[in-house]
TORDOVO-710374 format. One line per 10 residues: number of its first residue (from 1); for each residue x, y, z of N, C-alpha, C. Coordinates in steps of 0.1 Angstrom, whole numbers, plus 5000, padded with zeros to 4 digits. Layout:
BEGIN
NUM = X Y Z X Y Z X Y Z ~ ...
END
This chain:
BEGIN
1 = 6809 1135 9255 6815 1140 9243 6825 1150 9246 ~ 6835 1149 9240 6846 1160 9237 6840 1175 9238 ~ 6843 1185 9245 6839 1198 9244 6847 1207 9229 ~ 6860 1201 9228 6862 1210 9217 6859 1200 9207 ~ 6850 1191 9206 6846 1184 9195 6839 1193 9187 ~ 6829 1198 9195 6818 1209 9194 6823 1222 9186 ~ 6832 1224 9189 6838 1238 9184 6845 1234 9172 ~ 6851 1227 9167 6856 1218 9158 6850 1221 9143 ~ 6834 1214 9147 6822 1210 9141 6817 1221 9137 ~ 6813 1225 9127 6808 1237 9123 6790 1234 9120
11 = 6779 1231 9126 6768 1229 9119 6764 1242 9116 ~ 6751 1236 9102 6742 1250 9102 6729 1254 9110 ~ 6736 1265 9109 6726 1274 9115 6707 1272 9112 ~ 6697 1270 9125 6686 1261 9129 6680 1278 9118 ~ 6668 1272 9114 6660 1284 9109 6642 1275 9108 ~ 6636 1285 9116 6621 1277 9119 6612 1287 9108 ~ 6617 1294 9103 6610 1298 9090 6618 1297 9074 ~ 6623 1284 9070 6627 1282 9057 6617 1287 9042 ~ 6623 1302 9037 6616 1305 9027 6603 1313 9033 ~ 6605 1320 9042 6591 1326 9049 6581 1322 9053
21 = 6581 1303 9051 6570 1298 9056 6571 1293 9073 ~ 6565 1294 9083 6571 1288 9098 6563 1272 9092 ~ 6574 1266 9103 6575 1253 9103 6563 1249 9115 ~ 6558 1238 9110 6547 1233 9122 6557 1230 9130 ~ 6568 1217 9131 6576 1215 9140 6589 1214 9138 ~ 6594 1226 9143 6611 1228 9137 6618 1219 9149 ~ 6613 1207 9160 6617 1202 9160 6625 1192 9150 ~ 6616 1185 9141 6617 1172 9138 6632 1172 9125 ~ 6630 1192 9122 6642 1196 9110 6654 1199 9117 ~ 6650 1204 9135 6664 1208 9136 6667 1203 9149
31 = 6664 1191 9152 6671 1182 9166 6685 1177 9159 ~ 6694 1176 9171 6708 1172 9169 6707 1156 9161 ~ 6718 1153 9158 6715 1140 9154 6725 1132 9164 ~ 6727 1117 9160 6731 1110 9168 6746 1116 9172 ~ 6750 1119 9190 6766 1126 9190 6773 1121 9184 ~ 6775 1101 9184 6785 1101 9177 6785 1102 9164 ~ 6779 1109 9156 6777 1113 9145 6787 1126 9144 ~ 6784 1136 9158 6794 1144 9152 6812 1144 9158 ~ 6812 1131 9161 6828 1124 9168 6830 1119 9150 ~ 6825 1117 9144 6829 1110 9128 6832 1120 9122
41 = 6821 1132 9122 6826 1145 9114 6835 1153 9119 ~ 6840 1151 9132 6850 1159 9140 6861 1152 9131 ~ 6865 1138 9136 6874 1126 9126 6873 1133 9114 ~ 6867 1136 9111 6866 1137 9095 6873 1147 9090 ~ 6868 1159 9098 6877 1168 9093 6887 1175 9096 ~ 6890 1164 9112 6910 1166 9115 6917 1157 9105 ~ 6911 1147 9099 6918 1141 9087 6919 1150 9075 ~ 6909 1159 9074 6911 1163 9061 6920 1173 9064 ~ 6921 1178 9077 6930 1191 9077 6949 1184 9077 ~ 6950 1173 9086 6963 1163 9079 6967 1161 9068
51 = 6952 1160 9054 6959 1155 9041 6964 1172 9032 ~ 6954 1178 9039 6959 1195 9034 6971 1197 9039 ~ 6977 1196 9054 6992 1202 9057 6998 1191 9048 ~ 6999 1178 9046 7008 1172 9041 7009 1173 9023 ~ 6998 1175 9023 7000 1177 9005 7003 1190 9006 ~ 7000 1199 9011 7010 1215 9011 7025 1215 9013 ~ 7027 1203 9026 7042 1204 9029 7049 1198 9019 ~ 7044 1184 9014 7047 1179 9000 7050 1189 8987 ~ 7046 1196 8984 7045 1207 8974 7056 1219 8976 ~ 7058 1222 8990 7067 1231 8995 7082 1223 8993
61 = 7085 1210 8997 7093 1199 8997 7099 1204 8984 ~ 7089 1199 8976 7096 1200 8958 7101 1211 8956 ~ 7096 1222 8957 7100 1239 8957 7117 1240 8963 ~ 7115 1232 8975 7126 1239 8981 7139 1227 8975 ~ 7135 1221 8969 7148 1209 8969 7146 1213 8951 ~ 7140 1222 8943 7142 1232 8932 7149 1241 8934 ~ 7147 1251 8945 7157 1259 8944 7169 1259 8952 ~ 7172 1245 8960 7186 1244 8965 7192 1237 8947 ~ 7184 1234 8939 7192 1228 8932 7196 1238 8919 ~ 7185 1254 8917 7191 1264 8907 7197 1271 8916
71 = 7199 1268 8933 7213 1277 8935 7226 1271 8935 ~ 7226 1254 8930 7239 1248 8931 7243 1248 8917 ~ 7231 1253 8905 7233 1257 8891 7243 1269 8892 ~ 7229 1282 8898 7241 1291 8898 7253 1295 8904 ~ 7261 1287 8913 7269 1286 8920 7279 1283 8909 ~ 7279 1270 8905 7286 1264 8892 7285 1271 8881 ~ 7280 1277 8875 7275 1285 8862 7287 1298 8867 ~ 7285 1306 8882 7291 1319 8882 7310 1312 8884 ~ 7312 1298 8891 7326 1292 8891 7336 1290 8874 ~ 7325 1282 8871 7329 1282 8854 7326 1297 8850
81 = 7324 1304 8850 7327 1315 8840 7337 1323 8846 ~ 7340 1323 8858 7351 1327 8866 7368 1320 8863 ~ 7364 1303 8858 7374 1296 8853 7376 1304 8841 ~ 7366 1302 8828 7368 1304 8818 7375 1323 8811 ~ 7375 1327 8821 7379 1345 8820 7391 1340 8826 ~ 7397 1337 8835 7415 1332 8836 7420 1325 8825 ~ 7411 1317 8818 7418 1305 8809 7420 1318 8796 ~ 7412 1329 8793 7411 1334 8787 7428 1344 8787 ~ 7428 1347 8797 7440 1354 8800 7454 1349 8807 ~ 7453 1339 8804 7462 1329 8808 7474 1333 8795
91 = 7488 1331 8795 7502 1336 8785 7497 1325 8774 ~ 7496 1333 8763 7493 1329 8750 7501 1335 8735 ~ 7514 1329 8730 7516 1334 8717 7511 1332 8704 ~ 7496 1327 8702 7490 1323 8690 7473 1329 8692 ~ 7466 1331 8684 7453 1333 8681 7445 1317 8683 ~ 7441 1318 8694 7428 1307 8698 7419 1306 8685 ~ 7414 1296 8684 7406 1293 8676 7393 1282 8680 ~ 7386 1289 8676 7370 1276 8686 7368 1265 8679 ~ 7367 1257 8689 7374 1236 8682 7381 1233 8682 ~ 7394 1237 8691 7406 1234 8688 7408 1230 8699
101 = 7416 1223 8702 7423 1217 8716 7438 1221 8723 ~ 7440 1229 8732 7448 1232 8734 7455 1231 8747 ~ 7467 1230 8751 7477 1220 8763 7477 1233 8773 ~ 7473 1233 8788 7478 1241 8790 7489 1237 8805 ~ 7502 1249 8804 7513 1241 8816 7515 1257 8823 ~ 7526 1247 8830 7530 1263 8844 7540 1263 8843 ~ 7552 1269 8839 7568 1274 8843 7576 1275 8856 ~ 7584 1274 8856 7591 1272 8868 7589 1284 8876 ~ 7586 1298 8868 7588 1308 8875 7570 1307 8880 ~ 7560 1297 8883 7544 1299 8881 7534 1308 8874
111 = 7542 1311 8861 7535 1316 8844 7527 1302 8838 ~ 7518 1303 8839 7507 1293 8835 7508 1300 8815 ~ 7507 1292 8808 7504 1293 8795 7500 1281 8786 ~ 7495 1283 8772 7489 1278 8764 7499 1272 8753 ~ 7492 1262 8752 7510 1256 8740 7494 1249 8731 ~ 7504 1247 8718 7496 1239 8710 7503 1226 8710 ~ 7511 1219 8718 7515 1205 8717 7517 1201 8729 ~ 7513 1189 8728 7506 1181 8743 7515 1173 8747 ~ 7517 1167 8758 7526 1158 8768 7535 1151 8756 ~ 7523 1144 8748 7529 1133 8740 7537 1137 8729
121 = 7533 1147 8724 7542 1157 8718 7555 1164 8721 ~ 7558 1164 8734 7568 1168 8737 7574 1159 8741 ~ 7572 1148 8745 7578 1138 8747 7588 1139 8761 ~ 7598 1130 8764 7608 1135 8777 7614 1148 8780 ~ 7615 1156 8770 7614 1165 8768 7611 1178 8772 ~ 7596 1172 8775 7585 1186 8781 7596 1196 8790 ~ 7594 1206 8788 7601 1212 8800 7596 1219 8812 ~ 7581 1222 8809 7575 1227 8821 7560 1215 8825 ~ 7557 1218 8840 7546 1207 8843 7535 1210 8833 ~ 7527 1200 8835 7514 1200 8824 7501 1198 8832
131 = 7496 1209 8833 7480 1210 8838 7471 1207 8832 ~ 7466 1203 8820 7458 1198 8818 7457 1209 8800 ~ 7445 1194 8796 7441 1201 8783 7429 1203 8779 ~ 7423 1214 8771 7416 1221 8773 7405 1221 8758 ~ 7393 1220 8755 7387 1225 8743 7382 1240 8741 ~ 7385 1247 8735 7377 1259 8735 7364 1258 8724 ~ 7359 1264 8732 7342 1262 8726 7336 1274 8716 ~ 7329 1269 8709 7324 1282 8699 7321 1295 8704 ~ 7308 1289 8718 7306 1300 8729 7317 1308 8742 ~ 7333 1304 8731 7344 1309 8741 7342 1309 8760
141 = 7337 1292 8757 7338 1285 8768 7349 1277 8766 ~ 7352 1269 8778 7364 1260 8782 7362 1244 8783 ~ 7358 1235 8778 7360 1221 8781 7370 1214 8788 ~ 7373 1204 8792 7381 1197 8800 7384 1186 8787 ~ 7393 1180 8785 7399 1172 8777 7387 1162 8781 ~ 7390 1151 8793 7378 1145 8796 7367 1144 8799 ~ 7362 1159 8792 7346 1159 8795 7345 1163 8777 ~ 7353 1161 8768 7347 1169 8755 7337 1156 8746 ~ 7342 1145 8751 7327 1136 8745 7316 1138 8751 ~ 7317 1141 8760 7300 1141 8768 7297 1155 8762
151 = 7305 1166 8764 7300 1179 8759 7295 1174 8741 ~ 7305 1169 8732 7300 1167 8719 7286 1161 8715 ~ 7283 1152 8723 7271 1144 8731 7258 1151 8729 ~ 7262 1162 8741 7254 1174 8744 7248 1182 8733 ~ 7259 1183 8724 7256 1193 8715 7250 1189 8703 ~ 7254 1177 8697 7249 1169 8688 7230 1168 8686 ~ 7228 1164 8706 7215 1164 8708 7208 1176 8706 ~ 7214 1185 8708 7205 1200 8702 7205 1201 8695 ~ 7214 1198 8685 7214 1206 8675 7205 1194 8666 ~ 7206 1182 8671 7193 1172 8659 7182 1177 8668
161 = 7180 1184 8680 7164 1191 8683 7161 1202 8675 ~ 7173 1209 8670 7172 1225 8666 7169 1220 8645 ~ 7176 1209 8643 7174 1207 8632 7158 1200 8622 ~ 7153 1192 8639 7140 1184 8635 7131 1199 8635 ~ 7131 1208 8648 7123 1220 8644 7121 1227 8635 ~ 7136 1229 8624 7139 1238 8615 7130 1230 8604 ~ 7131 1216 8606 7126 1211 8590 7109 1213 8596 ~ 7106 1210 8605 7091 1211 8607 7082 1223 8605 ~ 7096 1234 8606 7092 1250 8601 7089 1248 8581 ~ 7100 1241 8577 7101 1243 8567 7089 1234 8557
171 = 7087 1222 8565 7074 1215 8557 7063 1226 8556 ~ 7058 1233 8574 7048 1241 8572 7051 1254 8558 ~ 7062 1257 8556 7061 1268 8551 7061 1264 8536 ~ 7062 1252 8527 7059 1251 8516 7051 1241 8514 ~ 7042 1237 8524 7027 1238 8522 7021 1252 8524 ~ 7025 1259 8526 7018 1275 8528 7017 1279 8513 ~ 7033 1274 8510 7038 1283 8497 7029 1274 8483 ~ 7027 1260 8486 7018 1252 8476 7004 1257 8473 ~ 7001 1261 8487 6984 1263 8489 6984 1276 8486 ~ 6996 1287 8482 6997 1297 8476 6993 1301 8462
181 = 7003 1287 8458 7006 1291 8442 6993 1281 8437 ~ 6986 1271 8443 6972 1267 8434 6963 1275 8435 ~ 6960 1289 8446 6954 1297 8443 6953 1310 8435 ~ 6966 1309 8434 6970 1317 8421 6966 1314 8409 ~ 6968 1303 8406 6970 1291 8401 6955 1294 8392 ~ 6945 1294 8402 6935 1289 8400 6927 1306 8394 ~ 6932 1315 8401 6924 1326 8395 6928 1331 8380 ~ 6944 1328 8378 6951 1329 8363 6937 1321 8356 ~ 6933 1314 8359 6924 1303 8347 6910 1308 8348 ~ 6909 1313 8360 6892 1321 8358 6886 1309 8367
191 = 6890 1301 8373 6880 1293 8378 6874 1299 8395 ~ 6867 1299 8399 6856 1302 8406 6864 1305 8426 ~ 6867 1312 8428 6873 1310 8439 6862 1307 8452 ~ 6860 1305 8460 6855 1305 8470 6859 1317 8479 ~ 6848 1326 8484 6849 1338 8495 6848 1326 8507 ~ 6861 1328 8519 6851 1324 8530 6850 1332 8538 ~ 6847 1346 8537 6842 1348 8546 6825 1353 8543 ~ 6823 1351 8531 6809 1349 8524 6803 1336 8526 ~ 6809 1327 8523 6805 1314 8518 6801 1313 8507 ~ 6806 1322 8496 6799 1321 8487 6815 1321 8469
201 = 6807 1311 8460 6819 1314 8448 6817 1330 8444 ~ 6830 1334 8440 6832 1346 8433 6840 1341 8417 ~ 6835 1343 8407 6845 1341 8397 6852 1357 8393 ~ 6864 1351 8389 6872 1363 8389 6876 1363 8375 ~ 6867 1355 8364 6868 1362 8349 6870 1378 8346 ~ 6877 1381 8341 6876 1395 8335 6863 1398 8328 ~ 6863 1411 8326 6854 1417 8320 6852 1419 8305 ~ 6844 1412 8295 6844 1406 8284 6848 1426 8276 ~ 6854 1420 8264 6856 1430 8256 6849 1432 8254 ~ 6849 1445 8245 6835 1453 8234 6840 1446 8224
211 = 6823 1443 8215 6824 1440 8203 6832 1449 8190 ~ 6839 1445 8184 6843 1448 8172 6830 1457 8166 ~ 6832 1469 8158 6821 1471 8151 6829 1466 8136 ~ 6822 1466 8131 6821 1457 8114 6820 1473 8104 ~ 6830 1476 8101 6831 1485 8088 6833 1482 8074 ~ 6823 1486 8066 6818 1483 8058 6828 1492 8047 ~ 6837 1486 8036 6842 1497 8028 6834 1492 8016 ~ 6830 1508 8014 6822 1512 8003 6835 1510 7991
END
């Protein structure tokens, strides 16, 4: 047999008095069992120590191919907002407005500016090159002409997420406001409310008037 089989193998420890009683023959409880018995358990538990590194390394895998992918987020996230603060200060003679679409070109002298009329608008005409056109966004972010359907896309979808939540707030809250006013409802008429934290009815009649006394004119 293997010598570091042995070391491998962890058995327990032999004890010839179990529970303070001594054993007639601590043979028969603590003789080895068949060797190759402990060649299976040896097997056994360099396999189990394989499926532990690989499901670890598996798990680390995911981790790291997460955060190569929130640093190629924030990579892009800090580029676009680096674009969108130039576009911001880029030569402009009008007040931006969010939703609007607007042309932007470069001058001969390389003065990049904002126009509100596009290639086709200016027709042969144009006089300076044309870089491209632009959406400005509510969040005075920047769109690309041919990315503003997918961005509209985008937003649509939130906002029927933000909309289905709003109504699901709003069912809860006038069933709150129903189960309000029938217990109002119900004490205005005197009828019997239930305590629960008694378990018991309380009626909430008022307290009967005093009788009239009856004066007698002489």
């Amino acid at each position: 047999m293997d010598p570091n089989i042995a070391t491998a193998v962890a058995l327990v420890e032999k004890d010839d008095e179990p529970g303070g009683y001594r054993l007639v023959n601590s043979y028969q409880t603590n003789r080895n069992a068949d060797p190759m018995d402990l060649v299976c358990l040896a097997q056994q538990i360099q396999k189990a120590d394989e499926f532990v590194k690989a499901t670890a390394g598996g798990k680390l895998t995911v981790i790291a191919e997460q955060i190569r992918f929130l640093q190629q987020q924030a990579r892009q996230i800090l580029e676009d907002a680096v674009k969108h603060e130039e576009f911001h200060h880029v030569a402009c003679n009008f007040v931006k407005i969010p939703g609007k679409i607007y042309h932007l070109y470069r001058r001969h002298s390389g003065q990049r500016y904002f126009s509100l009329l596009s290639p086709n608008e200016w027709g042969s005409s144009c006089p300076h090159t044309f870089l491209g056109s632009y959406k400005l966004e509510h969040d005075q972010s920047w769109t690309a002409f041919k990315d503003v359907g997918r961005r509209d896309e985008e937003m649509a979808m939130v906002n029927k997420v933000l909309n289905a939540n709003r109504q699901c707030h709003t069912h809860n809250a006038i069933e709150q406001f129903t189960a309000a006013s029938l217990s109002v409802h119900s004490v205005t008429k005197g009828e019997p409310v239930k305590d629960t934290d008694k378990g018991n009815e309380t009626h909430t009649d008022t307290e009967p008037e005093p009788a009239k006394e009856h004066v007698k004119y002489v």
